[in-house]
N, C-alpha and C positions, 0 to 999 in steps of 0.2 A: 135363284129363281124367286121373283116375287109372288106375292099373294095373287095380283090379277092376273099373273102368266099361270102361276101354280091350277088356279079353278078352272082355265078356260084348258090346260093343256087334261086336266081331270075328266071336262063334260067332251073333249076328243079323243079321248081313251073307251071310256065308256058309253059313245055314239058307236064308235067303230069299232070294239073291242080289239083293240091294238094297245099293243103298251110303246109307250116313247120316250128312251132312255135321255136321262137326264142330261148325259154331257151331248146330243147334239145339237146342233148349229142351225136350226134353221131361222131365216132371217125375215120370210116374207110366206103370205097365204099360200102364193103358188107355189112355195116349194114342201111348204106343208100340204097340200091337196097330194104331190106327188110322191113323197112320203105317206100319204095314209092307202092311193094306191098303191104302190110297192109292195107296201106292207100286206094288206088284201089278196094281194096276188101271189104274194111268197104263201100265204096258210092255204093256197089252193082255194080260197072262195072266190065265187063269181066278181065281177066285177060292178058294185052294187049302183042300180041306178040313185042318179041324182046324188053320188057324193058331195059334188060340188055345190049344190043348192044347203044341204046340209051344213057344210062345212059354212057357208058365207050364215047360215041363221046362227049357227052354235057362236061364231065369229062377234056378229051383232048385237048378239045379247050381252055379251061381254064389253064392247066397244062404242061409242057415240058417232066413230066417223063412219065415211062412207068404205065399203069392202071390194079390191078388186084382185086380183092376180099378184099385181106388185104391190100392192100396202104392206111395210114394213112392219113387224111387230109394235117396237120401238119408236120410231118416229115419225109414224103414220097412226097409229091403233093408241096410241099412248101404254100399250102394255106391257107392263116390265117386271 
């Protein structure tokens, strides 16, 4: 994992307090949005508004491009 994946998977951990193990696979925002739901719902908390607006700011501060559902980490986001 590199340094800009490392900080931005950091300020997603500690927006949602979820931890997200190292060796998974996710390749694009929306499947990370569905993952942080997942995760929210397995600890029994609500299902918190505006995840998704959340996720596309913490996204943005870390990235130049534009954020949608399909932008790939890697060769959308440039983050790697």
């Amino acid at each position: 994992m590199g340094l800009d994946i490392a900080g931005y998977v950091m300020d997603i951990e500690a927006e949602f307090q979820i931890d997200i193990p190292s060796n998974i696979n996710l390749k694009t925002v929306g499947a990370l949005y569905d993952f942080i739901m997942a995760e929210l719902l397995k600890q029994g908390e609500p299902i918190r508004d505006k995840v998704w607006d959340k996720l596309v700011l913490i996204t943005k501060k870390h990235t130049k491009y534009p954020v949608n559902r399909n932008s790939n980490f890697c060769e959308d986001l440039g983050l790697n």
